[in-house]
Residue frames as a rotation matrix with the C-alpha (Angstrom) as fourth column:
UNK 1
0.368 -0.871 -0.324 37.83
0.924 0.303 0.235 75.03
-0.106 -0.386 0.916 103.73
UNK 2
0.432 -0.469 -0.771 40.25
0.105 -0.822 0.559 78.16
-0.896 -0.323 -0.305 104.59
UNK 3
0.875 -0.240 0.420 41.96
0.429 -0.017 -0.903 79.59
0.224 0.971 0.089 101.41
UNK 4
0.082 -0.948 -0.307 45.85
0.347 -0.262 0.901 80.76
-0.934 -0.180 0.308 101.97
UNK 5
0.995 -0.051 0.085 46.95
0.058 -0.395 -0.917 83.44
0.080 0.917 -0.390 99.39
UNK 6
0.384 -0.923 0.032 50.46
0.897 0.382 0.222 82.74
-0.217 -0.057 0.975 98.76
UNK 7
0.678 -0.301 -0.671 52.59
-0.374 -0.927 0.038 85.86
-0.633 0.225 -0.741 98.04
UNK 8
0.989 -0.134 -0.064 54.20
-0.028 0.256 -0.966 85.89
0.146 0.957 0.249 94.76
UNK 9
0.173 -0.975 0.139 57.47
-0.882 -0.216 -0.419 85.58
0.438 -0.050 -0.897 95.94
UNK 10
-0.604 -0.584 0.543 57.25
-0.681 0.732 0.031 82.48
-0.415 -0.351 -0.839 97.43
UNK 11
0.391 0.913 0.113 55.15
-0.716 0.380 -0.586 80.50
-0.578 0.148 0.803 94.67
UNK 12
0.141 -0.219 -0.966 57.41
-0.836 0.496 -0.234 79.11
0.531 0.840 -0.113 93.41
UNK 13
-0.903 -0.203 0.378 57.38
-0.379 0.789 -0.483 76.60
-0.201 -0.580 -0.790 96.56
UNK 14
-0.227 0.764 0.604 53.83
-0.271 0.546 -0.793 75.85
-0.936 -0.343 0.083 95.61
UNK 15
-0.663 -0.116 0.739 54.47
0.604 0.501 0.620 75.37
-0.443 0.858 -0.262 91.97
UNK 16
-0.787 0.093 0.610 52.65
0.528 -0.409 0.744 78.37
0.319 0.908 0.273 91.04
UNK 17
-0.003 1.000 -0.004 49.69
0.882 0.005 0.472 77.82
0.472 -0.002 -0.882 92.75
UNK 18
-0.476 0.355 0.805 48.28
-0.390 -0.905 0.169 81.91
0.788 -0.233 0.569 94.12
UNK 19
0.075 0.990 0.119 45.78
-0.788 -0.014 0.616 79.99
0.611 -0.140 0.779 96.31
UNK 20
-0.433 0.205 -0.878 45.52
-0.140 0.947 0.290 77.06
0.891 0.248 -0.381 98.39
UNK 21
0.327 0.909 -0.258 43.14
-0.251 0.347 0.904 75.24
0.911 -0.231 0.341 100.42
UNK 22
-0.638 -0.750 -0.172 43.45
-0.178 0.362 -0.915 74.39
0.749 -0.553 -0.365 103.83
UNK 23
0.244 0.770 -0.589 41.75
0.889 0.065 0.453 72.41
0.387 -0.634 -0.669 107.18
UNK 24
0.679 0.597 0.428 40.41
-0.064 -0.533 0.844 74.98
0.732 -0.600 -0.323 109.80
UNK 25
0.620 -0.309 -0.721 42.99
0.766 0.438 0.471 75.92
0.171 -0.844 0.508 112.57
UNK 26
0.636 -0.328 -0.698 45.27
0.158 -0.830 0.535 78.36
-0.755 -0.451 -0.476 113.77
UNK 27
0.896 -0.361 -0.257 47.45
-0.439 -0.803 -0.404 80.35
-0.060 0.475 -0.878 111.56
UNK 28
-0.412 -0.806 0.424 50.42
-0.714 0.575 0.400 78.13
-0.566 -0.138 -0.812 112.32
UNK 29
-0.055 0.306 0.950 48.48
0.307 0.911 -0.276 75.08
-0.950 0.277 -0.144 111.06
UNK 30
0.753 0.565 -0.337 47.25
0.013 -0.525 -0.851 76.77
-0.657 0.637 -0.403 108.60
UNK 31
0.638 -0.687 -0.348 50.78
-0.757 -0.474 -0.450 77.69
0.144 0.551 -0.822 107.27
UNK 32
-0.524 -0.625 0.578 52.04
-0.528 0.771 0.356 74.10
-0.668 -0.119 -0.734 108.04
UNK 33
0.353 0.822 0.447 49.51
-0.029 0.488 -0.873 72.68
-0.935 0.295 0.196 106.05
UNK 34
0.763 -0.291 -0.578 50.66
-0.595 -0.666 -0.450 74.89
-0.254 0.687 -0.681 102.99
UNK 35
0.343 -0.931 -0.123 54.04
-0.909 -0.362 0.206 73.71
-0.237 0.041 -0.971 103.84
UNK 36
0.168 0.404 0.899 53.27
-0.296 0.891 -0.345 70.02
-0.940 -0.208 0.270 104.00
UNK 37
0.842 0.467 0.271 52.36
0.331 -0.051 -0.942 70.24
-0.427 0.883 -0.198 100.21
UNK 38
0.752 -0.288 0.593 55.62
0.360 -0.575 -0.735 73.09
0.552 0.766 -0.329 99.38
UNK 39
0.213 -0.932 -0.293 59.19
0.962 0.148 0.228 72.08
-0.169 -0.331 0.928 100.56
UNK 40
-0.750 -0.644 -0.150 60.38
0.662 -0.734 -0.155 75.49
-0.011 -0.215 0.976 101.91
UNK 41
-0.016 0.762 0.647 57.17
0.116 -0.641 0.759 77.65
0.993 0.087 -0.078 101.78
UNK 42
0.828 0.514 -0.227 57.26
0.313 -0.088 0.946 77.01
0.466 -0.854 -0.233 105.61
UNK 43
-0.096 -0.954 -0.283 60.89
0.995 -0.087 -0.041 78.42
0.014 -0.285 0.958 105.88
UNK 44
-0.306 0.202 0.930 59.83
0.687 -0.630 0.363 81.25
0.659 0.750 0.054 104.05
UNK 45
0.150 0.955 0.256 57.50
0.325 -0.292 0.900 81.88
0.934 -0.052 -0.354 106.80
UNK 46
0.956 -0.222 -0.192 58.79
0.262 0.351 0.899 80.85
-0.132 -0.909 0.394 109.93
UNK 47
0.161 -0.981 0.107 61.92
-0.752 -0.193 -0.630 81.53
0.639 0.021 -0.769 111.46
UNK 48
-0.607 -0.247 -0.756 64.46
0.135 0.905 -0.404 78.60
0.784 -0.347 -0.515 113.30
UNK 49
-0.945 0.029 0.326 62.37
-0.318 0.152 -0.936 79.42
-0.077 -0.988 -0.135 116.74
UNK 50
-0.446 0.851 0.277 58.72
0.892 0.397 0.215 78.87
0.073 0.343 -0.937 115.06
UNK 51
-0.190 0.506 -0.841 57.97
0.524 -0.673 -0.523 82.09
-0.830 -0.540 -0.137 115.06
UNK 52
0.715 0.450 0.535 56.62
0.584 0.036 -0.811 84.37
-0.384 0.892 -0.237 112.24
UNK 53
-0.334 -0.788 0.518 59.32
0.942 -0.296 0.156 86.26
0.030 0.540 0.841 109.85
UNK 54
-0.393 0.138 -0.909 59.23
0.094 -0.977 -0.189 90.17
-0.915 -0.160 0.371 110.76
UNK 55
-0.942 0.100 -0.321 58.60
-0.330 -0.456 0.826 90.78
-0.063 0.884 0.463 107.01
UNK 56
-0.703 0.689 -0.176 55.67
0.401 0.588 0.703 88.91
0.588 0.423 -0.689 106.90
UNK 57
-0.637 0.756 0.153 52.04
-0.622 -0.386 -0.681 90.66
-0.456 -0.529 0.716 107.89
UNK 58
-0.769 0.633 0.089 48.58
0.607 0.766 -0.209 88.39
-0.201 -0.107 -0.974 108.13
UNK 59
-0.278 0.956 0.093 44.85
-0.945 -0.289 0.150 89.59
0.171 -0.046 0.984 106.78
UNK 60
-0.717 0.643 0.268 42.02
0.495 0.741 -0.453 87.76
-0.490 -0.192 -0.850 107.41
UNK 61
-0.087 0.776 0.625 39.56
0.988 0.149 -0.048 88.27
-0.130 0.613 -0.779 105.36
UNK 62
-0.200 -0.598 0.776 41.17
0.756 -0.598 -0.265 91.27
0.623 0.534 0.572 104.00
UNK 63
0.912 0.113 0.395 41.50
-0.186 -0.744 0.642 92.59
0.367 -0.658 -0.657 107.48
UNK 64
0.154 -0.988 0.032 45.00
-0.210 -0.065 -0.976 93.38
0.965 0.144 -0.218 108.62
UNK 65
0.737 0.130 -0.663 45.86
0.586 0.365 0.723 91.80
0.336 -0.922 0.192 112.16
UNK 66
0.839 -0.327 0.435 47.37
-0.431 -0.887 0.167 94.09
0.331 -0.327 -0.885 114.49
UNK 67
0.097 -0.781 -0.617 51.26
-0.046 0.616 -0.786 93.48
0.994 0.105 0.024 115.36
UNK 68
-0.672 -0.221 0.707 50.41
-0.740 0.252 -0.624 93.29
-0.041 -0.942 -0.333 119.13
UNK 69
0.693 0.676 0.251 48.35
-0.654 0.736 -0.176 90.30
-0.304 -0.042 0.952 118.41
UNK 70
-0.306 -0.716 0.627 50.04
-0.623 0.649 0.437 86.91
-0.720 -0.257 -0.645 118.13
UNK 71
0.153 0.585 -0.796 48.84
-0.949 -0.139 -0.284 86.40
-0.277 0.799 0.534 114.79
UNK 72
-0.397 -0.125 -0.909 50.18
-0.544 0.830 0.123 82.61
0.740 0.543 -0.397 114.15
UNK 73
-0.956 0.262 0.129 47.73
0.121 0.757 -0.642 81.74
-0.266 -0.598 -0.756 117.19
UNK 74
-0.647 0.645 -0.406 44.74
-0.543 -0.764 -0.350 83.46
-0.536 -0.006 0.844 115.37
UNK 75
-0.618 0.080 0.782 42.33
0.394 0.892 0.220 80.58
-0.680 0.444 -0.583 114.33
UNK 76
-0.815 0.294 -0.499 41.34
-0.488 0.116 0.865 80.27
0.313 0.949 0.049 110.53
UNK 77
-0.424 0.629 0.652 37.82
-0.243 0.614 -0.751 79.36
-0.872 -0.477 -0.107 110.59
UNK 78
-0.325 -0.219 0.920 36.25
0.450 0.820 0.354 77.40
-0.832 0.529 -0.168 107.71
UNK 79
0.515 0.776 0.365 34.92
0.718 -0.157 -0.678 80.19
-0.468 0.611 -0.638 105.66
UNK 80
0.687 -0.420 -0.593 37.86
-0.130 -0.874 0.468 82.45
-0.715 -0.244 -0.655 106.12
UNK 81
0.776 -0.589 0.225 40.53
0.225 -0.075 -0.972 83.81
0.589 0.805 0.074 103.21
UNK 82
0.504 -0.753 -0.423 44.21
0.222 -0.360 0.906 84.38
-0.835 -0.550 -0.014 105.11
UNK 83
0.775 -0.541 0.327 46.63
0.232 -0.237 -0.943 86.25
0.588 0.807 -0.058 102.61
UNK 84
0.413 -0.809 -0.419 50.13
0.543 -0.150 0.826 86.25
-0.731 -0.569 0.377 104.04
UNK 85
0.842 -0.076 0.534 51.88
0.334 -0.704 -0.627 89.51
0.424 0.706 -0.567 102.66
UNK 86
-0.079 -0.991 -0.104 55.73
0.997 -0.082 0.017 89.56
-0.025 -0.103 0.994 102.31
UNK 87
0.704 -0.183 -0.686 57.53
-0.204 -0.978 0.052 92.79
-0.680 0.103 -0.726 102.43
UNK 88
0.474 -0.654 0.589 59.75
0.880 0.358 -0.311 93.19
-0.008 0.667 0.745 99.39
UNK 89
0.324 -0.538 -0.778 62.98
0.075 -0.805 0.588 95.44
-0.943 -0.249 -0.221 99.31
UNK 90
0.837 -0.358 0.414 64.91
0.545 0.472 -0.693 96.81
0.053 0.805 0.591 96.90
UNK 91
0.950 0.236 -0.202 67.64
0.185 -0.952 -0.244 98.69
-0.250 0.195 -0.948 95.56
């Protein structure tokens, strides 16, 4: 199964967890799945149109998807790691 790295900013929807499992499927699924499991983790992500939060950039298998790709159609295939990586501000 796919692995989702959570970004530490939004673990606390998954109760801690850094990691989790998921079926095989596009990047959306993928990040519904997640959510399924971790009330608000898919807010986090998504904005009201379904679409991914600007702040938010996608690796596969600790390759960065370019931002002319439609990255929440990019299928997750069962061996693959997806780390979703927040921007954080301060100041």
């Amino acid at each position: 199964m796919p692995t989702v790295t959570i970004p530490t900013a939004f673990r606390g929807t998954t109760n801690g967890a850094a990691q989790v499992e998921v079926p095989a499927g596009s990047i959306k699924a993928c990040l519904e799945s997640v959510g399924a499991d971790a009330p608000g983790f898919l807010e986090l992500c998504l904005d009201a149109g379904g679409n991914a939060q600007r702040w938010l950039k996608f690796f596969v298998n600790e390759v960065q998807l370019d931002d002319s790709v439609d990255a929440l159609s990019v299928e997750i295939g069962e061996d693959d790691r997806l780390e979703v990586l927040a921007a954080v501000a301060g100041g």
